[in-house]
N, CA, C and O atoms as a DFTB+ gen file, in Angstrom:
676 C
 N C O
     1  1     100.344     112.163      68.294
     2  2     100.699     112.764      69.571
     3  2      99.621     113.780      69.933
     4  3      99.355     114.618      69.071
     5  1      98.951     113.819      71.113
     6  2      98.243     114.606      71.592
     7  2      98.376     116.027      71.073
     8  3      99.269     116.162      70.236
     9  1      97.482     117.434      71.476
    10  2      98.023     118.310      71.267
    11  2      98.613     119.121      72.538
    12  3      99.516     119.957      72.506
    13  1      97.859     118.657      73.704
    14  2      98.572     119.114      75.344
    15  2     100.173     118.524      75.510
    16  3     101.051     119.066      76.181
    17  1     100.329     117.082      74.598
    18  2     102.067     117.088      74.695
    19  2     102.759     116.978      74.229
    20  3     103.718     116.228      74.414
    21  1     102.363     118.302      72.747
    22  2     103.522     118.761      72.182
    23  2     103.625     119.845      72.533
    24  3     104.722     120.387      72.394
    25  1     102.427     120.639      73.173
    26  2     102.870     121.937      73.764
    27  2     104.145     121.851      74.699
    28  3     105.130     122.581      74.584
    29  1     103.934     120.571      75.905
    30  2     104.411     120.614      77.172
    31  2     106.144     120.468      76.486
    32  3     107.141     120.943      77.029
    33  1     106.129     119.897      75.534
    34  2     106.987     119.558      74.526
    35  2     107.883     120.413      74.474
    36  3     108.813     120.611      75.256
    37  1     107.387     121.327      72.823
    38  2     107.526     122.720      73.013
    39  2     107.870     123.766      74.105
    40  3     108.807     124.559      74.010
    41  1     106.961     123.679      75.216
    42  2     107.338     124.462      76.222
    43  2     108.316     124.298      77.133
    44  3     108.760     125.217      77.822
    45  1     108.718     123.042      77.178
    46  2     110.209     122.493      78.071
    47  2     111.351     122.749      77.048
    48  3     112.405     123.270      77.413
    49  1     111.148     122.410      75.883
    50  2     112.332     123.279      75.276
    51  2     112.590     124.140      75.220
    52  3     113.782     124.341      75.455
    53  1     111.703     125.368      74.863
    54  2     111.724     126.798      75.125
    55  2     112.453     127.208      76.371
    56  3     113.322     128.079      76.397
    57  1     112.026     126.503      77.418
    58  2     112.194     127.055      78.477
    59  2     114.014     126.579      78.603
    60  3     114.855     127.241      79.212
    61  1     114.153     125.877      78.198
    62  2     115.545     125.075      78.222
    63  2     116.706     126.176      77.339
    64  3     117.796     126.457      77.838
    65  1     116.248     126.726      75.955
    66  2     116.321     127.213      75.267
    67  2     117.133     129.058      75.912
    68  3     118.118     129.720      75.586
    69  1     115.965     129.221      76.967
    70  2     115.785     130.336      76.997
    71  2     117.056     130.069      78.634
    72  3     117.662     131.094      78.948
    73  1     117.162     129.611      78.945
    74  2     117.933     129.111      80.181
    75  2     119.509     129.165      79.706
    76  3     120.383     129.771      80.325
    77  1     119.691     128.486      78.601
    78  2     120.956     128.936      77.870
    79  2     121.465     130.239      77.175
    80  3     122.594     130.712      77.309
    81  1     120.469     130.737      76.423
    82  2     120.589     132.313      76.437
    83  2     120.814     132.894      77.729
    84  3     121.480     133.929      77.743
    85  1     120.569     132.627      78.365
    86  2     120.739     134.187      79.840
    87  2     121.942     133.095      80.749
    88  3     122.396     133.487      81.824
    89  1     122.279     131.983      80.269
    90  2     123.355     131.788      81.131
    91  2     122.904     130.979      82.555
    92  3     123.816     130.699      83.334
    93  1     121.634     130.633      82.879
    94  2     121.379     130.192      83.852
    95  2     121.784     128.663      84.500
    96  3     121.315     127.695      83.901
    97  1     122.620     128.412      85.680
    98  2     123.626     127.463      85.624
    99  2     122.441     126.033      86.119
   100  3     121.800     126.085      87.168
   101  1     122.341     124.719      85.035
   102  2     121.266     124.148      85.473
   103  2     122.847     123.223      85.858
   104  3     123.993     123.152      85.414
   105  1     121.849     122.506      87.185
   106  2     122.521     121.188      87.977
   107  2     123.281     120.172      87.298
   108  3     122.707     120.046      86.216
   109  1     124.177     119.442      87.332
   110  2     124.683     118.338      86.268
   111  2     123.864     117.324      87.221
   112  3     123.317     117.612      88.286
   113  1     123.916     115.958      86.527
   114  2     123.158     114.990      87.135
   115  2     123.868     114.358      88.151
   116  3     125.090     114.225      88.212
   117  1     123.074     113.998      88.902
   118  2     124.229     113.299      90.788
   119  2     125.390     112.803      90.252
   120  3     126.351     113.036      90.986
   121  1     125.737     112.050      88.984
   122  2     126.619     111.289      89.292
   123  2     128.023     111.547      88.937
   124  3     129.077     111.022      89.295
   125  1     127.612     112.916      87.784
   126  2     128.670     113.666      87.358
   127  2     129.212     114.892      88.225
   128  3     130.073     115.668      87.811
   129  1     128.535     114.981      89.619
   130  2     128.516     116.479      90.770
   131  2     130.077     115.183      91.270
   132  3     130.398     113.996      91.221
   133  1     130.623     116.704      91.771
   134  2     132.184     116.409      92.929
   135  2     131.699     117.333      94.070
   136  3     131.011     118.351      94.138
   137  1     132.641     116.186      95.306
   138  2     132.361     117.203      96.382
   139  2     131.767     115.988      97.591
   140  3     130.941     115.113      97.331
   141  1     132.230     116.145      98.535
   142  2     131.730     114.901      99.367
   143  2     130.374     114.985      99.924
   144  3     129.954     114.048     100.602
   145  1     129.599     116.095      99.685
   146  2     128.186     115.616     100.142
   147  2     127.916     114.665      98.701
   148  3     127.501     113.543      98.990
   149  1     128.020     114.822      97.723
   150  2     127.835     113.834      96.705
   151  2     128.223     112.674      96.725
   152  3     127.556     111.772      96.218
   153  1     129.467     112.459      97.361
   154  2     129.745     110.967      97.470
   155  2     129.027     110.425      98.870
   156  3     129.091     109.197      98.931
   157  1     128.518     110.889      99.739
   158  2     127.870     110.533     100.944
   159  2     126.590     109.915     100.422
   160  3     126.156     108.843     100.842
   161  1     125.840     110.857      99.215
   162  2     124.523     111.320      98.797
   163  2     124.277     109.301      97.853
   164  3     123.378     108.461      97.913
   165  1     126.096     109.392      96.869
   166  2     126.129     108.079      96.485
   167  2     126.114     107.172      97.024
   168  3     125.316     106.287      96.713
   169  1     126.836     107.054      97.867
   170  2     126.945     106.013      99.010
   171  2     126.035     105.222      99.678
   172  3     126.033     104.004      99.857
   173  1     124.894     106.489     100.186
   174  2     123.135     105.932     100.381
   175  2     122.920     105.681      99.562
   176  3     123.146     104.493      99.792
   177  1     122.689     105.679      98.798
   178  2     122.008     105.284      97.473
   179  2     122.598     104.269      97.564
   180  3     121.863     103.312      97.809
   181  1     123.722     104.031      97.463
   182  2     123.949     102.248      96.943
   183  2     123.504     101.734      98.348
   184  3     123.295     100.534      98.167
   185  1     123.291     101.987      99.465
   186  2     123.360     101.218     100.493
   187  2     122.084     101.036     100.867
   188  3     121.713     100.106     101.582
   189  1     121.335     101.940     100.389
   190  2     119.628     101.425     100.023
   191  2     119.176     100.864      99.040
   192  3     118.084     100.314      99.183
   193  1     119.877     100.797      97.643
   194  2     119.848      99.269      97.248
   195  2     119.982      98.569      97.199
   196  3     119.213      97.810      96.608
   197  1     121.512      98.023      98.001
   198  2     121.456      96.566      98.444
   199  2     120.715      96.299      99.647
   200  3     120.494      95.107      99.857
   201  1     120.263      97.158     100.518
   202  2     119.286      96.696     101.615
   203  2     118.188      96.162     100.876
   204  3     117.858      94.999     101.110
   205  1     117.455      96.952      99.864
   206  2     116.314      96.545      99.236
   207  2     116.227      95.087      98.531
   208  3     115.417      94.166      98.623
   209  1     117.323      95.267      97.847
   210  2     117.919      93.695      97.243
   211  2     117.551      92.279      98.115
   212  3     116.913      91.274      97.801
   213  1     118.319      92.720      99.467
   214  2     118.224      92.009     100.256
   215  2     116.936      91.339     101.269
   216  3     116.708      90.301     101.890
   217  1     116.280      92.666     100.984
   218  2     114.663      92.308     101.345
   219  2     114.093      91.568     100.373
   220  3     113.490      90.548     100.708
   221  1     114.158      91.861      99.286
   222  2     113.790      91.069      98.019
   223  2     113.793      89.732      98.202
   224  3     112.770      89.056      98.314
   225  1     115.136      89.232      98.243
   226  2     115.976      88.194      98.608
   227  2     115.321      87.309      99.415
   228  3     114.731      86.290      99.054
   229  1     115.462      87.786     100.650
   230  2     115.022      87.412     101.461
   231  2     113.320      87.296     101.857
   232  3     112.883      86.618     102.787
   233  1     112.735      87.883     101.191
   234  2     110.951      87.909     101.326
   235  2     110.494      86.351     100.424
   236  3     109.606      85.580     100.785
   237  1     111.406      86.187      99.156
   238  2     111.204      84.993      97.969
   239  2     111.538      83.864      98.835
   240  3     110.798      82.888      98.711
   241  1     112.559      83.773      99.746
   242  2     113.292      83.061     100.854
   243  2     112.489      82.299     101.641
   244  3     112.399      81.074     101.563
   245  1     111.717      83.229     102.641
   246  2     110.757      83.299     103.495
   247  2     109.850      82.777     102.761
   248  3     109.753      81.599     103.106
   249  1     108.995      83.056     101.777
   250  2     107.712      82.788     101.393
   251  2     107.719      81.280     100.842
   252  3     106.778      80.505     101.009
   253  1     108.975      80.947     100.121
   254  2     108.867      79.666      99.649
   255  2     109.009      78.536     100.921
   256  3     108.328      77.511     100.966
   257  1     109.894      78.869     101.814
   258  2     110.021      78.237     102.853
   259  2     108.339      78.160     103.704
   260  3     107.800      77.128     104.104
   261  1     107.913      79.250     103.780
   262  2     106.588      78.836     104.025
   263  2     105.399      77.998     103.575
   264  3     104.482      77.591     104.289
   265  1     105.595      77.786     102.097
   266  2     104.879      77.026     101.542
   267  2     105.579      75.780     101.289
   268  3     104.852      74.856     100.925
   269  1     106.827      75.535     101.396
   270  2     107.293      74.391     101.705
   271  2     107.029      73.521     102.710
   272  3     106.842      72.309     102.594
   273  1     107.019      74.264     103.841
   274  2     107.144      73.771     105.324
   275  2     105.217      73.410     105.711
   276  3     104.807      72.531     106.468
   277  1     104.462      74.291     105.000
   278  2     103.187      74.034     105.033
   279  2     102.519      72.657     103.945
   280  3     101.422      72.117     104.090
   281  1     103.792      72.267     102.635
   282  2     102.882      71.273     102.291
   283  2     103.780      69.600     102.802
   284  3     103.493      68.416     102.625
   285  1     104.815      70.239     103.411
   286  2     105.948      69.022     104.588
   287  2     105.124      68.662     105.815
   288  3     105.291      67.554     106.326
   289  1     104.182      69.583     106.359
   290  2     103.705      69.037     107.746
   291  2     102.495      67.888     107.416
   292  3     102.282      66.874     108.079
   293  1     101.580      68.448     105.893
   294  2     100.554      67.242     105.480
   295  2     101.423      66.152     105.245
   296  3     100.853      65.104     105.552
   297  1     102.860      65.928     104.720
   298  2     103.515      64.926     104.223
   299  2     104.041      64.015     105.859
   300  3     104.577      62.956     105.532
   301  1     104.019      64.120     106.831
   302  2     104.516      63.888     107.747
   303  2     105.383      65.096     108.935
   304  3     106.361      64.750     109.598
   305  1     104.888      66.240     108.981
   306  2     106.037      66.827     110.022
   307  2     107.096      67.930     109.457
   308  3     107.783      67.973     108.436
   309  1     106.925      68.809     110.577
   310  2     108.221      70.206     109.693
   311  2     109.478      69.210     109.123
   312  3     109.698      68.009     109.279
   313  1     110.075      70.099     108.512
   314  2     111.470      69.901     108.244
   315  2     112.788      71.028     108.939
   316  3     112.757      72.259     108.958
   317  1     113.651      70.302     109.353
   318  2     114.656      71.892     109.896
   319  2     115.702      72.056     108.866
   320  3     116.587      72.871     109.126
   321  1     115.769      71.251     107.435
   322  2     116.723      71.021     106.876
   323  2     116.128      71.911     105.629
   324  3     115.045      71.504     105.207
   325  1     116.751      73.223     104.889
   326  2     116.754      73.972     103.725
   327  2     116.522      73.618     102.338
   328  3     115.692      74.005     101.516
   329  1     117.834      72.462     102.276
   330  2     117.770      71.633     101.277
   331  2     117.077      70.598     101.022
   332  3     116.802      70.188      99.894
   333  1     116.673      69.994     102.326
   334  2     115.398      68.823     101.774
   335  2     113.805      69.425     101.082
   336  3     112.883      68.872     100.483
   337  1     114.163      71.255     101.669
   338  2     112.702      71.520     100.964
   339  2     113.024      72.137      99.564
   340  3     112.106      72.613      98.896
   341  1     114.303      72.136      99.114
   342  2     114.667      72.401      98.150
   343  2     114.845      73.888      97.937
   344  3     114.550      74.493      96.907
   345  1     115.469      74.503      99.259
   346  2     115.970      75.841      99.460
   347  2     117.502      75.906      99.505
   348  3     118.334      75.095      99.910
   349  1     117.628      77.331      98.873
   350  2     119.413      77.766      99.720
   351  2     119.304      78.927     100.053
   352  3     118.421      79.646      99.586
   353  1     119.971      79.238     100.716
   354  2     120.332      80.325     101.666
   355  2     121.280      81.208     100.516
   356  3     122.267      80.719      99.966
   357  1     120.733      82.721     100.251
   358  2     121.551      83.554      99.682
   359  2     123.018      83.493     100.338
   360  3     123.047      83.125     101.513
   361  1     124.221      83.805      99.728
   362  2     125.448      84.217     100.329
   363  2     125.463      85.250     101.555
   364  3     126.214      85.237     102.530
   365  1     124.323      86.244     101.214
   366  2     124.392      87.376     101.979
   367  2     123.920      87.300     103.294
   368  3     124.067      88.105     104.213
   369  1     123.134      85.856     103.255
   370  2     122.281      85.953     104.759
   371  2     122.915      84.809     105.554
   372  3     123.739      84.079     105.004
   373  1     122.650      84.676     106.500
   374  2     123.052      83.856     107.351
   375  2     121.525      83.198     107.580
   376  3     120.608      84.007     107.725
   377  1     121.162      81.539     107.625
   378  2     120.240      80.968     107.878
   379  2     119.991      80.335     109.223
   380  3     120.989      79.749     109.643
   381  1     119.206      80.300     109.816
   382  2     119.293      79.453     111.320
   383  2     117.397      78.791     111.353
   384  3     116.386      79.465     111.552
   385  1     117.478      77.656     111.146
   386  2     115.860      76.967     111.424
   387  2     115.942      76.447     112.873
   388  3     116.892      75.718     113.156
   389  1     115.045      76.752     113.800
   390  2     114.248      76.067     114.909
   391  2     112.850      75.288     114.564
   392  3     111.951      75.779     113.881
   393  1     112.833      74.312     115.009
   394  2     111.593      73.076     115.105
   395  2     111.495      72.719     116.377
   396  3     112.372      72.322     117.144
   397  1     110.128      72.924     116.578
   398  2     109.522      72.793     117.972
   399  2     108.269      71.484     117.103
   400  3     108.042      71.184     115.931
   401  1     107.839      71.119     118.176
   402  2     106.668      70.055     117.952
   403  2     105.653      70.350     117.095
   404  3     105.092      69.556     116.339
   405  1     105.427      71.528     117.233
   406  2     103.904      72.352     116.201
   407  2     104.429      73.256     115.439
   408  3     103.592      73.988     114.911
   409  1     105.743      73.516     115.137
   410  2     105.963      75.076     114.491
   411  2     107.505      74.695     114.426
   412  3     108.195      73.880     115.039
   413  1     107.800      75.794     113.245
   414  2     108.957      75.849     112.782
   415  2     109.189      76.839     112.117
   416  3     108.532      77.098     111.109
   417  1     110.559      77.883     112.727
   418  2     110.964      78.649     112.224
   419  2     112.343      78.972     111.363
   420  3     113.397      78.373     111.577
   421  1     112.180      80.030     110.333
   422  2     112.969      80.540     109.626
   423  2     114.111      81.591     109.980
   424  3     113.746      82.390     109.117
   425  1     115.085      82.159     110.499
   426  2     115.764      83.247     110.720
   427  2     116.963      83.456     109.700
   428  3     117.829      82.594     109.548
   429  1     116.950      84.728     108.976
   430  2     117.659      85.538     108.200
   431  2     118.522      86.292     108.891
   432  3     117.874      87.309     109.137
   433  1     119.607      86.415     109.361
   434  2     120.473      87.474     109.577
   435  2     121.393      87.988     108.513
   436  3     122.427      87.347     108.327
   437  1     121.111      89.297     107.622
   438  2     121.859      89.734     106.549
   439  2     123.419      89.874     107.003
   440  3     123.639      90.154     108.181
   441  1     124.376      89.712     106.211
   442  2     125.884      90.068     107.101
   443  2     126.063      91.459     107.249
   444  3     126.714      91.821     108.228
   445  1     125.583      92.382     106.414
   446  2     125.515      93.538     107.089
   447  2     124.390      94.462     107.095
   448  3     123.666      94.211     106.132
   449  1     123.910      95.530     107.868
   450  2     122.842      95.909     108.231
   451  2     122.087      95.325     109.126
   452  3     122.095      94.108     108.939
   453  1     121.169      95.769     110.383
   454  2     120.504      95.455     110.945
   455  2     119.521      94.897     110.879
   456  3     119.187      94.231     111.860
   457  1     118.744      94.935     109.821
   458  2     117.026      94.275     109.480
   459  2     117.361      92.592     110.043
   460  3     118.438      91.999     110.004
   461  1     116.606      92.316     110.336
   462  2     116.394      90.692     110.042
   463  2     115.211      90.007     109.716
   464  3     114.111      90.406     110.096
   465  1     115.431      88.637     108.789
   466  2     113.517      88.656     108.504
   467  2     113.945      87.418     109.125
   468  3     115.073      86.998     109.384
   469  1     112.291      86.717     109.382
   470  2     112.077      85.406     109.701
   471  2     111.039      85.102     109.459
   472  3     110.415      86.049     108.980
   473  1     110.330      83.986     109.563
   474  2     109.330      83.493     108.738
   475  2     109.184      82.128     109.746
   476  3     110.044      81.329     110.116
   477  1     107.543      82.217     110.067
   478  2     106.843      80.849     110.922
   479  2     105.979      79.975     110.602
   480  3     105.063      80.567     110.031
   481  1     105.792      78.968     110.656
   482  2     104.776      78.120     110.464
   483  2     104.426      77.374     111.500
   484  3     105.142      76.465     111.919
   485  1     103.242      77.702     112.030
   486  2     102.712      76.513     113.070
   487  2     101.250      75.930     112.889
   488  3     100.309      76.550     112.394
   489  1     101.228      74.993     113.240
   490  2     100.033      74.147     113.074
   491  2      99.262      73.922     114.205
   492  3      99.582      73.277     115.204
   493  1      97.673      74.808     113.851
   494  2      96.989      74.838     115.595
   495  2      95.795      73.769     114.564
   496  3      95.484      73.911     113.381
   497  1      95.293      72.612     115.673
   498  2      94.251      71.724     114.932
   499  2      94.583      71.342     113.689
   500  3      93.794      71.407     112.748
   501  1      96.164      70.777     113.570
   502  2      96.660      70.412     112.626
   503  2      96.310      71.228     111.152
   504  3      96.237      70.683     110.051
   505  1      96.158      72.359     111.378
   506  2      95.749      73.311     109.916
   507  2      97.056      74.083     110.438
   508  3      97.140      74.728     111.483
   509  1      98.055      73.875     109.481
   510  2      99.418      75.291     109.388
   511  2      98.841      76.082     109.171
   512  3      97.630      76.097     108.950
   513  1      99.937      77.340     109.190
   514  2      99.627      79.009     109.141
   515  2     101.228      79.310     109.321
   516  3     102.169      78.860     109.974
   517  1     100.977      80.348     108.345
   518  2     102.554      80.458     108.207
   519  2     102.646      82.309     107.703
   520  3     101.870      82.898     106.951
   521  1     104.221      83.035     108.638
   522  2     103.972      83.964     107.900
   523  2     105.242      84.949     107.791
   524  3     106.182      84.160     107.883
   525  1     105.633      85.876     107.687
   526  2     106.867      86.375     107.059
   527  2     106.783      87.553     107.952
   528  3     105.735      88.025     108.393
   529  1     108.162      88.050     108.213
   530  2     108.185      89.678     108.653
   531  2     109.532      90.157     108.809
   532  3     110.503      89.406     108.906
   533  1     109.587      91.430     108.831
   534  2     110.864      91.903     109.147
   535  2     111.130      93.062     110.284
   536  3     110.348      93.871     110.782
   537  1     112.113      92.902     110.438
   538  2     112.041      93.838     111.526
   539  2     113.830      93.733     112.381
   540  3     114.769      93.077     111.929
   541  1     113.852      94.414     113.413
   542  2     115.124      94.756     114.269
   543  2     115.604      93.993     115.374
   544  3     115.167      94.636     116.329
   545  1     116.221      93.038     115.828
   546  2     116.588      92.405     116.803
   547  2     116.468      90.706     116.926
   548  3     116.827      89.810     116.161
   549  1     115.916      90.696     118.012
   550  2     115.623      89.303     118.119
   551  2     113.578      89.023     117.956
   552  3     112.769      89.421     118.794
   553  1     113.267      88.348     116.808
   554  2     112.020      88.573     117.017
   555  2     110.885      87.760     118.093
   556  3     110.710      86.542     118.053
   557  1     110.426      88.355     118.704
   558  2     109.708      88.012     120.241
   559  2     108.413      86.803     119.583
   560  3     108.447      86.039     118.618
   561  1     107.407      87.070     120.560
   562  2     106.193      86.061     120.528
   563  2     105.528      86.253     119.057
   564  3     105.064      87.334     118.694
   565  1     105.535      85.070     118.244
   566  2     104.339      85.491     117.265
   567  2     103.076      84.978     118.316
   568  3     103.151      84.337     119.365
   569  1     102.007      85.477     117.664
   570  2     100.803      86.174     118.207
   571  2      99.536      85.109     116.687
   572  3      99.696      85.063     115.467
   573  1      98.392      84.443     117.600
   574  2      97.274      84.154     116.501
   575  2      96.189      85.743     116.840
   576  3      95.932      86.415     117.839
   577  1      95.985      85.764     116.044
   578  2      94.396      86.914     115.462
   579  2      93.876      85.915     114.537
   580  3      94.410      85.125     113.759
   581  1      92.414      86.245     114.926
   582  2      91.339      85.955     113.986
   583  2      92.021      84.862     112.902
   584  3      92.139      85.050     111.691
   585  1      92.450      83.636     113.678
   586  2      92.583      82.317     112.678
   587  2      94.154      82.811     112.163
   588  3      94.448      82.232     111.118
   589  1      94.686      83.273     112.404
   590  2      95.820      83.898     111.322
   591  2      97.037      83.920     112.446
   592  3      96.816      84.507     113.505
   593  1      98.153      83.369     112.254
   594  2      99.348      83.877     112.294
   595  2     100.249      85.094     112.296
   596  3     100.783      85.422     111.236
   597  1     100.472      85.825     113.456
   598  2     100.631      87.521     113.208
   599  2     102.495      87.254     113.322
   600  3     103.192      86.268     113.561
   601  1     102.748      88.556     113.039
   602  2     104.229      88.563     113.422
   603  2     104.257      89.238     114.832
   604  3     103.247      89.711     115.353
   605  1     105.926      89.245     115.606
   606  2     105.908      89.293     116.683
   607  2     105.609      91.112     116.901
   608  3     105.763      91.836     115.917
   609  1     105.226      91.659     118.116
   610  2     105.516      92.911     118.196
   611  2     106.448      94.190     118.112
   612  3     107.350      94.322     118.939
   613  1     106.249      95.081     117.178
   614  2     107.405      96.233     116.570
   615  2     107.944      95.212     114.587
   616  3     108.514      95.954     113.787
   617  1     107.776      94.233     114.281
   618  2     108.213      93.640     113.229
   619  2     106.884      93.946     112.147
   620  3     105.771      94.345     112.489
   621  1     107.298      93.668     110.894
   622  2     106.572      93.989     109.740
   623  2     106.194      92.961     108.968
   624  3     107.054      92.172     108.578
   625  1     104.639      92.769     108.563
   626  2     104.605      91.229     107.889
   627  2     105.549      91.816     106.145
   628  3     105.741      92.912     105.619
   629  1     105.829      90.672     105.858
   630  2     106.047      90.499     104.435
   631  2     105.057      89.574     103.238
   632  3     104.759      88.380     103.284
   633  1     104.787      90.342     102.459
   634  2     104.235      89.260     101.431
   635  2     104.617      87.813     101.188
   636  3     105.663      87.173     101.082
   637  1     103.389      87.591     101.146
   638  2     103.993      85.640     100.813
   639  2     103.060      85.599      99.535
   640  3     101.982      86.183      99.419
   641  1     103.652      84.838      98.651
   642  2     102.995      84.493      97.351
   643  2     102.461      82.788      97.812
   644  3     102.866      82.019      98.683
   645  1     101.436      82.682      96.822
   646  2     101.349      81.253      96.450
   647  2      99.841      80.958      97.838
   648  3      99.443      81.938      98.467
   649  1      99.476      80.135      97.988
   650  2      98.406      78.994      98.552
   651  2      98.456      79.479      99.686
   652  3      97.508      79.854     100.376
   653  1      99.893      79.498     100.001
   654  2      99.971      79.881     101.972
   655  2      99.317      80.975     102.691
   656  3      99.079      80.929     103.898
   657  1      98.926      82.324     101.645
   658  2      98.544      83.531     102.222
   659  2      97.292      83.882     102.979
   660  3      96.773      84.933     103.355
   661  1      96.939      82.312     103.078
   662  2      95.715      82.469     104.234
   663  2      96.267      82.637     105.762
   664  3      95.766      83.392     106.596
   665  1      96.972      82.106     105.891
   666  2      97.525      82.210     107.295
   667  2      98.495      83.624     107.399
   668  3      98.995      83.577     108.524
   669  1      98.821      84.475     106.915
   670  2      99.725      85.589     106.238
   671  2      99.194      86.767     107.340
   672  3      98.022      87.053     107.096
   673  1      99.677      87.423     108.336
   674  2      99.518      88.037     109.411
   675  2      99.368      89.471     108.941
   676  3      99.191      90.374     109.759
């Protein structure tokens, strides 16, 4: 062990030490505190981890569907069907695919909370591009930049794993 951290060591005990001698009242940890700002304080907390969950969820969702739907259009043409690309839809989200002639989209509506993700693939000069985002409402125009697939305006791209992340906005 170093010698800087057994001091720091040493010195957090001391100090701990010396905190109990004089009586000084240290905090109990969140989960053992009473009192309703604490249960409010819990409450977020859980409700920002299942949002996060759900982004999770839903980003693995999106991304595979993108690289699905990008190696379905070389095979013949989008697909609007989940299960033929060998997807399911979490319990938590609600799924909805649109297919247009060149492009095909993904929509996530979580059952509760506002976020929604969705995820596009379209094919300009028969080269797909595909890409993920999240964001609030109904999502508007995706947008090409520089060869690439953007998400619509006010929405957030999401990571896509795998081959597809050339087209990734």
């Amino acid at each position: 062990m170093p010698i800087d951290l057994r001091w720091s060591v040493v010195s957090l005990l001391g100090l701990l030490g010396l905190a109990g001698l004089v009586q000084l009242p240290l905090a109990p940890p969140l989960a053992s505190r009473t009192g309703a700002d604490t249960g409010r304080v819990l409450a977020d907390l859980a409700s920002q981890e299942a949002s996060q969950d759900s982004r999770e969820r839903a980003a693995q969702l999106l991304s595979r569907f993108v690289g699905a739907e990008m190696t379905r259009y070389f095979w013949g043409g989008f697909s609007p069907y989940l299960d033929v690309l060998g997807l399911e839809s979490p319990e938590d989200l609600q799924a909805s695919i649109q297919e247009g002639p060149a492009s095909v989209q993904l929509l996530l509506v979580p059952r509760e909370g506002s976020e929604r993700y969705v995820a596009r693939v379209e094919a300009e000069d028969n080269v797909p591009r595909g890409v993920a985002c999240r964001g609030v409402g109904k999502p508007g125009a995706f947008r090409w930049q520089a060869d690439s697939l953007r998400c619509p305006a006010g929405w957030d791209p999401l990571p896509l794993q795998g081959p597809q992340r050339r087209g990734q906005g």
